[in-house]
PDB file with one MODEL, atoms N, CA, C and O in Angstrom:
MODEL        1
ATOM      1  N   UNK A   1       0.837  -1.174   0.000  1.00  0.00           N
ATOM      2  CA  UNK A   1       0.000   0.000   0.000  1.00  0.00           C
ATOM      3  C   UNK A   1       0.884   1.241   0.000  1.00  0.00           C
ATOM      4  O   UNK A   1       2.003   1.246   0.514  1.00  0.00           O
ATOM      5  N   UNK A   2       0.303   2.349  -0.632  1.00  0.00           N
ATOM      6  CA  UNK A   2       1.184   3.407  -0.543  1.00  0.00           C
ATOM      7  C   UNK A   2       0.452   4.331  -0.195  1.00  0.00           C
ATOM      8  O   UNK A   2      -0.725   3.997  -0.064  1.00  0.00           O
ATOM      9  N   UNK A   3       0.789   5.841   0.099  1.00  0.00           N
ATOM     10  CA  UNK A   3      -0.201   6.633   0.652  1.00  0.00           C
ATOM     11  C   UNK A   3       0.831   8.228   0.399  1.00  0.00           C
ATOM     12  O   UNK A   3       1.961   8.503   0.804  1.00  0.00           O
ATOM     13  N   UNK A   4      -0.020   8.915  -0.323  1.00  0.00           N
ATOM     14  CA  UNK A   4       0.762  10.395  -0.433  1.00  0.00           C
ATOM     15  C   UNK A   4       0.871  11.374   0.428  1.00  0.00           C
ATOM     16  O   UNK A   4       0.024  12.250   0.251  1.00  0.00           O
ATOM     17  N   UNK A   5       1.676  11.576   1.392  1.00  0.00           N
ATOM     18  CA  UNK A   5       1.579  12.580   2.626  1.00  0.00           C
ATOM     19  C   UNK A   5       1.996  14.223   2.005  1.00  0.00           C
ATOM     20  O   UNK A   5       2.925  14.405   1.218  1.00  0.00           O
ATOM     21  N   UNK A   6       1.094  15.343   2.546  1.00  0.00           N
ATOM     22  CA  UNK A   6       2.080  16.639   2.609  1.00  0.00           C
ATOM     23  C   UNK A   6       3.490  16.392   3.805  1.00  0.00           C
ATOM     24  O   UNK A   6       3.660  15.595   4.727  1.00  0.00           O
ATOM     25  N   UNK A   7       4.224  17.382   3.296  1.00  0.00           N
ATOM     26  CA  UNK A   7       5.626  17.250   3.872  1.00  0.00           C
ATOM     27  C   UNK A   7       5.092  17.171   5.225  1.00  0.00           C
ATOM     28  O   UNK A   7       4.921  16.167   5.916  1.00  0.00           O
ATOM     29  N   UNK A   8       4.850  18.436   5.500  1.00  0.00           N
ATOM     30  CA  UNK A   8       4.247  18.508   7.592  1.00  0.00           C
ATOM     31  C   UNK A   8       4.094  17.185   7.808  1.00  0.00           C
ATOM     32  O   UNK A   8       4.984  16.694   8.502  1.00  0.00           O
ATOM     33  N   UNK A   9       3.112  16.332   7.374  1.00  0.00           N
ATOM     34  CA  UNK A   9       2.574  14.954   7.526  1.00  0.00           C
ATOM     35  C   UNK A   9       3.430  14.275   7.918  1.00  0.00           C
ATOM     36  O   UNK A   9       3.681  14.063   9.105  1.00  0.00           O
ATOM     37  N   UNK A  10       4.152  13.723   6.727  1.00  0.00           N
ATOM     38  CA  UNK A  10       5.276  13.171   6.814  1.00  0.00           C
ATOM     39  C   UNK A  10       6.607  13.215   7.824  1.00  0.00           C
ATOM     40  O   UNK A  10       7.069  12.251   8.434  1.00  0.00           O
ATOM     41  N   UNK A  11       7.033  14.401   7.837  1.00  0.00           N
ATOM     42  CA  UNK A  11       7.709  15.146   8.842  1.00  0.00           C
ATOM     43  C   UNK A  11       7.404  14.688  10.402  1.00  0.00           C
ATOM     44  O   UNK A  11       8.069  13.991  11.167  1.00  0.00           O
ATOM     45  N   UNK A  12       6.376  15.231  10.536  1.00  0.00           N
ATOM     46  CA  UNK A  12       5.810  14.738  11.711  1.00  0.00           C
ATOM     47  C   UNK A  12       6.357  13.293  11.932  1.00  0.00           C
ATOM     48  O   UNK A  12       7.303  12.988  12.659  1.00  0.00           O
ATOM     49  N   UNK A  13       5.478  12.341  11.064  1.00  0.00           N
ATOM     50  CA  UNK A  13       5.127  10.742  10.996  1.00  0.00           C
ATOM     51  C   UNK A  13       7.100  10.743  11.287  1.00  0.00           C
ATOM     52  O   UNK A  13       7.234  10.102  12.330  1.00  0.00           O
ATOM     53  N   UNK A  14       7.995  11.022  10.974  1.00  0.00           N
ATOM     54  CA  UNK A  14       9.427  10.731  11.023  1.00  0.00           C
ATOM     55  C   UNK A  14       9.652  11.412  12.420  1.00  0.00           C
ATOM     56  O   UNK A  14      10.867  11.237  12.506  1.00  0.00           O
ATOM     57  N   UNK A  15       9.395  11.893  13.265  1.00  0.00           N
ATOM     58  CA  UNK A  15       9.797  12.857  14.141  1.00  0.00           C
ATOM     59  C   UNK A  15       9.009  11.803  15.294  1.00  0.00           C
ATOM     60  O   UNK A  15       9.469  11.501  16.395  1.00  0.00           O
ATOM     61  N   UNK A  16       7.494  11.271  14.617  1.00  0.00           N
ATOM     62  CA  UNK A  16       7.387  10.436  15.919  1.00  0.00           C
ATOM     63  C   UNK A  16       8.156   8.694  16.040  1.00  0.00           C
ATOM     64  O   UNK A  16       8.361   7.884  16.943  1.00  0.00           O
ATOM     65  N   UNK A  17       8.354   8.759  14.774  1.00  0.00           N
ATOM     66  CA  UNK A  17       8.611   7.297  14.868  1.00  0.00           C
ATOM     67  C   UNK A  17      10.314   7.154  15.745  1.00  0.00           C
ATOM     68  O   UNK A  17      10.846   6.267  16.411  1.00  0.00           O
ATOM     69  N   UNK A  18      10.860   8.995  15.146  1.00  0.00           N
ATOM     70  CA  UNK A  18      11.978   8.906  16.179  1.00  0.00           C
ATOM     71  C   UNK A  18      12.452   8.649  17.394  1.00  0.00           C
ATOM     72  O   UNK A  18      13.402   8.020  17.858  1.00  0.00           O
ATOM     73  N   UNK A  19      11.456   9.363  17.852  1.00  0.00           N
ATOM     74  CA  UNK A  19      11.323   9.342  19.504  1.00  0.00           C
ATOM     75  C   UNK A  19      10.627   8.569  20.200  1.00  0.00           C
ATOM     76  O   UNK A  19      10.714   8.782  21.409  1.00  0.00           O
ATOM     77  N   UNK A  20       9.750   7.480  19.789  1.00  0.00           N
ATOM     78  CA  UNK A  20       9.271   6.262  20.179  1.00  0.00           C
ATOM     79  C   UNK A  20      10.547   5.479  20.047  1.00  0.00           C
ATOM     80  O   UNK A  20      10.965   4.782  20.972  1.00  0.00           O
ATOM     81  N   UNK A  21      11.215   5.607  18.798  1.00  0.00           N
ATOM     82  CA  UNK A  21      11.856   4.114  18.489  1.00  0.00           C
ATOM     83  C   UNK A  21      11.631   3.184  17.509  1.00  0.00           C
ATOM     84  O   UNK A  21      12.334   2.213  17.230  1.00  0.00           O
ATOM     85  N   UNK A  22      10.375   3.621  16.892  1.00  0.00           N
ATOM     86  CA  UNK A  22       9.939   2.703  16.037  1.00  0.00           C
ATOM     87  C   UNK A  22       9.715   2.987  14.713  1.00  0.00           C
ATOM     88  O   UNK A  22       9.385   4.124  14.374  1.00  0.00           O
ATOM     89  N   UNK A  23       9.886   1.876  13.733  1.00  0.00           N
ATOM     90  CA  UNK A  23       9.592   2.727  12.338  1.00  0.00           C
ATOM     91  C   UNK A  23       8.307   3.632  12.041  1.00  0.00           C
ATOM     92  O   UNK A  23       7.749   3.999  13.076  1.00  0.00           O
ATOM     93  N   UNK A  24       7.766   4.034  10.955  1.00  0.00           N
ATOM     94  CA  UNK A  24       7.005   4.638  10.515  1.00  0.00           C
ATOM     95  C   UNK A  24       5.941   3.942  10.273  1.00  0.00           C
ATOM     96  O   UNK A  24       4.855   4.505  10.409  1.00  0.00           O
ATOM     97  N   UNK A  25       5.991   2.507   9.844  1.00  0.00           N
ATOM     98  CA  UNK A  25       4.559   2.252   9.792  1.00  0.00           C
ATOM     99  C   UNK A  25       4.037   1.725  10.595  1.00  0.00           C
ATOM    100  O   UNK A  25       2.874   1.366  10.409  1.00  0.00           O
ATOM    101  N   UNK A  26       4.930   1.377  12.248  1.00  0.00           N
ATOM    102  CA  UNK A  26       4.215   1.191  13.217  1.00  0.00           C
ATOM    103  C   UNK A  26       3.777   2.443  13.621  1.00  0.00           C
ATOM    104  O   UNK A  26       2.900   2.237  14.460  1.00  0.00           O
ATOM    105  N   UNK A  27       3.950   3.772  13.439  1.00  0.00           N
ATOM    106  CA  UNK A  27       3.592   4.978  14.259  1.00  0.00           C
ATOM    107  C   UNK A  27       2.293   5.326  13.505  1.00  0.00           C
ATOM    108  O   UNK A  27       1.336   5.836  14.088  1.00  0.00           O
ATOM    109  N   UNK A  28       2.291   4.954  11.830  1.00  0.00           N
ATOM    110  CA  UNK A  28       0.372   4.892  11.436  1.00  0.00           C
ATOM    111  C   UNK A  28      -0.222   3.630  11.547  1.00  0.00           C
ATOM    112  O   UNK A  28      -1.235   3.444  10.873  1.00  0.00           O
ATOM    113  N   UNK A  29       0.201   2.708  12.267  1.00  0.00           N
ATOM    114  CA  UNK A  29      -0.536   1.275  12.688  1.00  0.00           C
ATOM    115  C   UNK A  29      -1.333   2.069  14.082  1.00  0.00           C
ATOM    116  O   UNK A  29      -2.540   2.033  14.321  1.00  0.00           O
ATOM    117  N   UNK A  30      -0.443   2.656  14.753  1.00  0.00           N
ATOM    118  CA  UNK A  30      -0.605   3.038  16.476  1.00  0.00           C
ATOM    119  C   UNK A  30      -1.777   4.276  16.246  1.00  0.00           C
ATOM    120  O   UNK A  30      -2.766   4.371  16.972  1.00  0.00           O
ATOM    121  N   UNK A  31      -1.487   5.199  15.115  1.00  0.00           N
ATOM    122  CA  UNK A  31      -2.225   6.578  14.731  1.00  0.00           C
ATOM    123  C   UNK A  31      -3.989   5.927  14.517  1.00  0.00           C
ATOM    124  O   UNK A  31      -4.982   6.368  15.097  1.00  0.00           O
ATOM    125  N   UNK A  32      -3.944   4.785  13.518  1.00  0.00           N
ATOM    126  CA  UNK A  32      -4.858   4.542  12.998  1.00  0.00           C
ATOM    127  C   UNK A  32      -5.590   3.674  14.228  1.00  0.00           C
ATOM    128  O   UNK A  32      -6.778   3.820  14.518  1.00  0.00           O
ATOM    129  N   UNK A  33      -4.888   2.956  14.750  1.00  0.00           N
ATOM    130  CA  UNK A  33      -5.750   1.897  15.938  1.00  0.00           C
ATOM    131  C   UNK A  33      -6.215   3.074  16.809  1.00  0.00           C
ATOM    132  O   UNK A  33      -7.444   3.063  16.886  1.00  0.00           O
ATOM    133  N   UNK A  34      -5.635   4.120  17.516  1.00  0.00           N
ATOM    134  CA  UNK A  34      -6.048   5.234  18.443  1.00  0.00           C
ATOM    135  C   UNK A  34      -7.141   5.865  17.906  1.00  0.00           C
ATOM    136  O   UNK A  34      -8.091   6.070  18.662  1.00  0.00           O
ATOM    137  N   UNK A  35      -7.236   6.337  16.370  1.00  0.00           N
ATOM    138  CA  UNK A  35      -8.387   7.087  16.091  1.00  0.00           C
ATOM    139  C   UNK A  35      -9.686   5.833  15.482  1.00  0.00           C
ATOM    140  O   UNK A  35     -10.741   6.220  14.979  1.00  0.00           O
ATOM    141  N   UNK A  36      -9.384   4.528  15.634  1.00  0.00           N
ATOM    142  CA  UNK A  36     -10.668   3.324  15.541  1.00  0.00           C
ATOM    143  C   UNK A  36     -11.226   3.614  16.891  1.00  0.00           C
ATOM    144  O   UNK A  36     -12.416   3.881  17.052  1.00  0.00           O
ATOM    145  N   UNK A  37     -10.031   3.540  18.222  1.00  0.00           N
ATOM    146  CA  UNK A  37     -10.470   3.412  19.331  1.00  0.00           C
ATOM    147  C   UNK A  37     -11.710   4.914  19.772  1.00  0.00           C
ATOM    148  O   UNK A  37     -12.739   4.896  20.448  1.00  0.00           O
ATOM    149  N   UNK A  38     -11.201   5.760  19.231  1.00  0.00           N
ATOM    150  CA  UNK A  38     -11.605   7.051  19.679  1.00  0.00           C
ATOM    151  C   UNK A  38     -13.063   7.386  18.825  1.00  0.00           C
ATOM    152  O   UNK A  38     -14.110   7.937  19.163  1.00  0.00           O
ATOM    153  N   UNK A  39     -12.800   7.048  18.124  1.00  0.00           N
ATOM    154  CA  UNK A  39     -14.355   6.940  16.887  1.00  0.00           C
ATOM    155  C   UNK A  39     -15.147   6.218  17.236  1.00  0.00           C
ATOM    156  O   UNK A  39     -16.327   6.524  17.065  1.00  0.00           O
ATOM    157  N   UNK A  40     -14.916   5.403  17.648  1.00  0.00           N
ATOM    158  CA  UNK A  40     -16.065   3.843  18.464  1.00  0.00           C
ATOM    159  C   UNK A  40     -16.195   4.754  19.899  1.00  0.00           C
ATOM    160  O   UNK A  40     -17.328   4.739  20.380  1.00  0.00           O
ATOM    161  N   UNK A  41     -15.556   5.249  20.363  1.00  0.00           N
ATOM    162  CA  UNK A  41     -15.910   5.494  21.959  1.00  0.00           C
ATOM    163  C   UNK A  41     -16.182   6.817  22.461  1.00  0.00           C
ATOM    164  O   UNK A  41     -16.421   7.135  23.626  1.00  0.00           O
ATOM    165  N   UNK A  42     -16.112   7.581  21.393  1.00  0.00           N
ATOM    166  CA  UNK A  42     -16.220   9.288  21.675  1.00  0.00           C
ATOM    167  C   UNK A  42     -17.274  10.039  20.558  1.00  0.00           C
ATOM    168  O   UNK A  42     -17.126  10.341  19.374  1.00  0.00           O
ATOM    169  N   UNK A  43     -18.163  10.159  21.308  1.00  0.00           N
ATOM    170  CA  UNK A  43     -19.457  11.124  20.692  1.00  0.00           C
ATOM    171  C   UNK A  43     -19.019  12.581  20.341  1.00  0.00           C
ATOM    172  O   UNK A  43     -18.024  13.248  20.625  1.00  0.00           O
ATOM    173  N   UNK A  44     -20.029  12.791  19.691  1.00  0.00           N
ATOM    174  CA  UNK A  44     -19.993  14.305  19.014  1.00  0.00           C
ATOM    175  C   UNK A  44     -20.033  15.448  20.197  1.00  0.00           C
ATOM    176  O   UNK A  44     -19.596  16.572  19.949  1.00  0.00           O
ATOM    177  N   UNK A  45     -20.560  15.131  21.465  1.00  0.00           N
ATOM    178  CA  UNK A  45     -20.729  16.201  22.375  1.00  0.00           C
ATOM    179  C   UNK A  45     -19.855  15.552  23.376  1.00  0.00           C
ATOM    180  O   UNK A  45     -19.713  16.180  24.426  1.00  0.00           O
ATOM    181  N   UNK A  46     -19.271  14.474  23.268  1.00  0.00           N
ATOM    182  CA  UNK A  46     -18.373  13.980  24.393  1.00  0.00           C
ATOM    183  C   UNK A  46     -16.992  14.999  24.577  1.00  0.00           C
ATOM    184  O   UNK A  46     -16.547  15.613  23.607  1.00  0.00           O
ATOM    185  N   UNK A  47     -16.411  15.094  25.867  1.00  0.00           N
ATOM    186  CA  UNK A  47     -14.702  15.303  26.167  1.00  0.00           C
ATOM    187  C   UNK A  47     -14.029  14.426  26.012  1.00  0.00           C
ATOM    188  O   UNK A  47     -14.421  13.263  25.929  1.00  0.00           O
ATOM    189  N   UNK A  48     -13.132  14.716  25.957  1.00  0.00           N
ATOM    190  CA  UNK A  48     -11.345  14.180  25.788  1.00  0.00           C
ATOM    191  C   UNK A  48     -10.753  14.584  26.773  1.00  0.00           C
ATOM    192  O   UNK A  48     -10.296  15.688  26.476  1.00  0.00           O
ATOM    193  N   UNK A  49     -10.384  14.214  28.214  1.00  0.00           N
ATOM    194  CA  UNK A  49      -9.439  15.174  28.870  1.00  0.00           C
ATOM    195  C   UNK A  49      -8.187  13.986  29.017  1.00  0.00           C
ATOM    196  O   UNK A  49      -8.200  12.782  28.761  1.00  0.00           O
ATOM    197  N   UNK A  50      -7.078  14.912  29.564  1.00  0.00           N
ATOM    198  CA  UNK A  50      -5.758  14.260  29.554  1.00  0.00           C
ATOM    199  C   UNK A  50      -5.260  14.919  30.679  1.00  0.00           C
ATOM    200  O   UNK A  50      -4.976  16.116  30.633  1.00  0.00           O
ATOM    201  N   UNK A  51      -5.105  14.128  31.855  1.00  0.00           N
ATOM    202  CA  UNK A  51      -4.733  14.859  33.063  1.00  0.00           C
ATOM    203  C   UNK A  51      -2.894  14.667  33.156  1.00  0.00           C
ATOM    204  O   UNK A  51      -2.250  13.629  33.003  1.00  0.00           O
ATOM    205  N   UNK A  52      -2.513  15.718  33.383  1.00  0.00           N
ATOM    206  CA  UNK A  52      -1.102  16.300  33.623  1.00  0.00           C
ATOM    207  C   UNK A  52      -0.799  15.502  35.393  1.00  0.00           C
ATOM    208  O   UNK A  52      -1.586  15.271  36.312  1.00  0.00           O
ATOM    209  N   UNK A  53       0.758  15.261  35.243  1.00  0.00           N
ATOM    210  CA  UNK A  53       1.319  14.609  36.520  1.00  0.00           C
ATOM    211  C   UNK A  53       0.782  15.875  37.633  1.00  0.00           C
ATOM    212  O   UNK A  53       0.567  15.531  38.795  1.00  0.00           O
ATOM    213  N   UNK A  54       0.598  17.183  37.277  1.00  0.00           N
ATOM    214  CA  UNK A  54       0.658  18.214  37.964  1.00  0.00           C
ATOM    215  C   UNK A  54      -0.665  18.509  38.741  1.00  0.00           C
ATOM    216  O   UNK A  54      -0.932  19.349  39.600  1.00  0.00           O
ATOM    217  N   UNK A  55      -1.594  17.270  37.985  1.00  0.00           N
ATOM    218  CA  UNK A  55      -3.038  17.177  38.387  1.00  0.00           C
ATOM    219  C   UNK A  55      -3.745  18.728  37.299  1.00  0.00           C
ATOM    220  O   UNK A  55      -4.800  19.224  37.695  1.00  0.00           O
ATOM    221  N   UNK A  56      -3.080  19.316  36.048  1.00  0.00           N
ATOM    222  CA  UNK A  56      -3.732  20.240  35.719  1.00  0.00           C
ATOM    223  C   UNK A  56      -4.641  19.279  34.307  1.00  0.00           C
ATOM    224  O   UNK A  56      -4.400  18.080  34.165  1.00  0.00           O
ATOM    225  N   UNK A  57      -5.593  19.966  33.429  1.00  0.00           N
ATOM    226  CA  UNK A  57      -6.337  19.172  32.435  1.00  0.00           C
ATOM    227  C   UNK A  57      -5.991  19.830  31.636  1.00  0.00           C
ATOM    228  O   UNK A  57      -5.554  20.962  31.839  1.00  0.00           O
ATOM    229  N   UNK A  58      -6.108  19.238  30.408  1.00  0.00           N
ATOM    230  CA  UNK A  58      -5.831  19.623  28.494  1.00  0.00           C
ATOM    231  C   UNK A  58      -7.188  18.635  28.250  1.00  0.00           C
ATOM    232  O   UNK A  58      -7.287  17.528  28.780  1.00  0.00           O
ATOM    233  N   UNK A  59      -7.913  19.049  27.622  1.00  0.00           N
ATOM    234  CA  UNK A  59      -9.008  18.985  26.635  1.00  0.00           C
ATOM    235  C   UNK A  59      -9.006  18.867  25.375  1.00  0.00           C
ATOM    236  O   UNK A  59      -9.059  19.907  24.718  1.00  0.00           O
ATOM    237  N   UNK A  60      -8.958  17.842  24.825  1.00  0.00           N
ATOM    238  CA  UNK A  60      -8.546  17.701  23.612  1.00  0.00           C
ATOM    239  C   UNK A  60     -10.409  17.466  22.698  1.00  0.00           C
ATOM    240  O   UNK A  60     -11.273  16.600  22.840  1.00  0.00           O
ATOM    241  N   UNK A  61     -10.322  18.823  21.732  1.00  0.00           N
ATOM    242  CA  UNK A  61     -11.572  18.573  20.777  1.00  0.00           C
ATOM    243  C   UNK A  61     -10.836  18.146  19.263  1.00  0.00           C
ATOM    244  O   UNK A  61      -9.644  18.250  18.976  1.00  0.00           O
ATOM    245  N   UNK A  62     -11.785  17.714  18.539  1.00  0.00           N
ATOM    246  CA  UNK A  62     -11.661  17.124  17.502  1.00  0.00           C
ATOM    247  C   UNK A  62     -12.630  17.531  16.534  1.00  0.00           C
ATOM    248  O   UNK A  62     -13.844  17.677  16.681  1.00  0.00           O
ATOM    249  N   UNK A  63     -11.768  17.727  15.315  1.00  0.00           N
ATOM    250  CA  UNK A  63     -13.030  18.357  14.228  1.00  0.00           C
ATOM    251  C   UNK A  63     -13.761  16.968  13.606  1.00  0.00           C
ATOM    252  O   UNK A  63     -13.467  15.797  13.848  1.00  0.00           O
ATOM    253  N   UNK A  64     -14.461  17.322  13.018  1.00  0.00           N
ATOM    254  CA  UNK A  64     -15.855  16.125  12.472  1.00  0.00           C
ATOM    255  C   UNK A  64     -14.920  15.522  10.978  1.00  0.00           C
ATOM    256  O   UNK A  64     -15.421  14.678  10.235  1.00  0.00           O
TER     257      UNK A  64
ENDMDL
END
């Protein structure tokens, strides 16, 4: 399979696979299983929060 990325895209996709450790097409194996997981389990009016060691929150929204 092949797939045409803009540079940013790409860029990115190399920048994470760096700092995990792992190649690139485990980092869109991991991208793609996270947004199955998140699509099956997160509604249109639902939150996303992500709590910080510091006990502070980030809210993560998502466009449609």
């Amino acid at each position: 399979m092949q797939a045409e990325l803009p540079k940013s895209t790409f860029d990115a996709l190399k920048e994470l696979a760096e700092r995990r450790g792992v190649d690139a097409n485990t980092v869109l194996q991991q991208a793609i299983e996270t947004e199955k997981l998140l699509s099956d389990h997160v509604g249109v009016d639902d939150k996303v929060l992500i709590e910080r060691p510091n006990k502070t929150y980030a809210r993560v929204i998502f466009s449609k």
